[in-house]
C-alpha positions in Angstrom: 0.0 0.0 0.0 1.2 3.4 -0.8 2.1 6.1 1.8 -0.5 8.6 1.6 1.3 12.7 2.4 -0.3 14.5 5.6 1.8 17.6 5.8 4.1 16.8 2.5 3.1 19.5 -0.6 4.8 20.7 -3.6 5.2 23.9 -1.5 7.1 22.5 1.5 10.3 23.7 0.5 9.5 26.8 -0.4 11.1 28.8 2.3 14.4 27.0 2.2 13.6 25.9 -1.7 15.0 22.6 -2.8 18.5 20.8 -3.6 19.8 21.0 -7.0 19.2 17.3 -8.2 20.6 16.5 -11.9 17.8 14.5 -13.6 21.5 12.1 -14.3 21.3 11.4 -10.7 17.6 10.8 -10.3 17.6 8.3 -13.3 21.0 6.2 -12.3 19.5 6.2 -8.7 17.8 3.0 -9.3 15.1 3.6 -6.3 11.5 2.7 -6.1 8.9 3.8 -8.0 7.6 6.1 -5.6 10.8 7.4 -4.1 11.1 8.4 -7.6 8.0 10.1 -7.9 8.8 11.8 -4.6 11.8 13.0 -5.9 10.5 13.8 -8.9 7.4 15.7 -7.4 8.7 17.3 -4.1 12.4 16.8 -4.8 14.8 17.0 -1.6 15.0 20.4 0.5 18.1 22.8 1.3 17.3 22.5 4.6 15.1 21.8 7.2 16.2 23.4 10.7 17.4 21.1 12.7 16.9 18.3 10.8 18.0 18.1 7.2 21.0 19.6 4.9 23.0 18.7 2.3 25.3 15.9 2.9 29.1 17.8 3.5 30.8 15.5 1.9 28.5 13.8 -0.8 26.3 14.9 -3.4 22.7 13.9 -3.4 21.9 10.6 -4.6 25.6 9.2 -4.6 25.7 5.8 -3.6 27.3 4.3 -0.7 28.1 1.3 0.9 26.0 0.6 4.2 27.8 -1.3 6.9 25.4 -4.6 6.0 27.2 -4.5 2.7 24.2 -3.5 0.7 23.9 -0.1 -1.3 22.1 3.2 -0.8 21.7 6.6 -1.9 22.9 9.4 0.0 19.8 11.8 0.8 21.6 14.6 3.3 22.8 15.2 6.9 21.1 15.5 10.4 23.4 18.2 11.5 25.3 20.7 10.0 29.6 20.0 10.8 29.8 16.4 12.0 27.1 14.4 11.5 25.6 11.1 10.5 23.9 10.9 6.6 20.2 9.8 5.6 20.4 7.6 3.0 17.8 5.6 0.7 18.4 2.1 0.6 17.8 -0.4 -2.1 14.4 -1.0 -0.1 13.3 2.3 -0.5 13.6 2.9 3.4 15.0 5.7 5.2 18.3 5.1 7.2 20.5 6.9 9.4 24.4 6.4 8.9 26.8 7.7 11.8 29.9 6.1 12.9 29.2 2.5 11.2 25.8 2.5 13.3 22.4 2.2 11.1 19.1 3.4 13.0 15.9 3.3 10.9 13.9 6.7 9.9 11.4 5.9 7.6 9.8 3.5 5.4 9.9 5.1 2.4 11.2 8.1 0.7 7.1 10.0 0.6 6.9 9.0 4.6 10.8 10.6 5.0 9.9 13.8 3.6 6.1 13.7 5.0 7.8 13.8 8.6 10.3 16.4 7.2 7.7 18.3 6.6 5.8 18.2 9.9 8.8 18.8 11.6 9.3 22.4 9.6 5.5 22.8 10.6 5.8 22.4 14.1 9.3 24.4 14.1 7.0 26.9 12.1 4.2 27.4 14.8 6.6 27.2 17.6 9.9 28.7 17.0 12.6 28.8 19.7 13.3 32.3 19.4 9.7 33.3 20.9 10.4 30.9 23.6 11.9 33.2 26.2 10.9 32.2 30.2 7.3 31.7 29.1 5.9 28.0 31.0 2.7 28.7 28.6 4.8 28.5 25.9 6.5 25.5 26.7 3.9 23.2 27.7 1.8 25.0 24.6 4.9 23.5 22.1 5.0 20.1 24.4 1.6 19.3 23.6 1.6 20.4 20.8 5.2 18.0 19.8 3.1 15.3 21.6 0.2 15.2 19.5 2.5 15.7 16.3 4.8 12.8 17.6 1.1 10.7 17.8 0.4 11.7 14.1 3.4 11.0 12.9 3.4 7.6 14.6 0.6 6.7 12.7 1.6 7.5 9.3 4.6 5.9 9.4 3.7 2.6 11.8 6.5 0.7 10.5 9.4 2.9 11.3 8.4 3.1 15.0 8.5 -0.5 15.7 12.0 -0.4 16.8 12.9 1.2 20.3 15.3 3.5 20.1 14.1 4.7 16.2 15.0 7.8 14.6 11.3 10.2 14.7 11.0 8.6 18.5 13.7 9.2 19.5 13.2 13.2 18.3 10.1 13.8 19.3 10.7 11.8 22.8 13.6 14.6 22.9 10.6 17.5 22.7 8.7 16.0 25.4 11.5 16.5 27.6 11.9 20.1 26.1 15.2 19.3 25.0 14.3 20.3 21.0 
């Protein structure tokens, strides 16, 4: 069954606007159908605070071993300066590379960027800069990264099954006001 977009439009990346990816790249990829069509539709974005930038020291889409031996396509970085890489691998999931160490993100390409997405949206209606001393505001952007975490959950089952994965381990990082 397809992954069906909640907070994912051709307009998400419009404030950052989107990576530069050669239609060379897209079509040696070799990726699924529908990470192709997500590619091809939303395409990857510049950046997304916090969360997503282009990979320092790959282009998007250049392959790379995984430490299982299979293949993958690099998507980007967590972190600006050192940081681990999200890559697409010859599944079609979403992983994390840092240090040798794989964690799971996503399912699919379309579920990747979905959360992407809602992540830019919640740092959208709660940015830190307004936080300031205000407990209101806090507990307003818990509950609010609580019911987000829920939603996001259930669009992307899969990816969640693991303890320990990638959007869990985020959004448990909000509850605790750390993010």
């Amino acid at each position: 069954m397809a992954y069906t977009t909640n907070w994912l439009s051709v307009e998400s990346w419009q404030s950052s606007g989107r990576m530069d990816l050669s239609s060379e790249a897209v079509a040696s990829a070799n990726v699924p159908d529908d990470a192709l069509a997500a590619l091809e539709g939303y395409g990857l974005p510049r950046e997304v605070e916090g969360m997503f930038y282009p990979c320092e020291n790959h282009r998007p889409l250049e392959p790379v071993d995984l430490p299982d031996g299979t293949r993958a396509h690099v998507l980007g970085q967590n972190e600006t300066g050192i940081a681990g890489i999200y890559c697409l691998d010859s599944a079609g999931r979403v992983v994390h590379l840092l240090n040798g160490d794989l964690r799971s993100v996503n399912t699919s390409l379309p579920a990747f960027l979905d959360a992407l997405a809602a992540w830019q949206g919640f740092l959208q209606a709660f940015p830190e800069e307004d936080e300031g001393d205000d407990d209101a505001y806090e507990k307003s952007r818990t509950s609010y990264g609580k019911k987000l975490a829920r939603a996001v959950k259930r669009a992307d089952r899969k990816a969640y099954r693991k303890r320990g994965s990638w959007w869990s381990r985020v959004y448990e990082d909000v509850k605790r006001g750390l993010l």
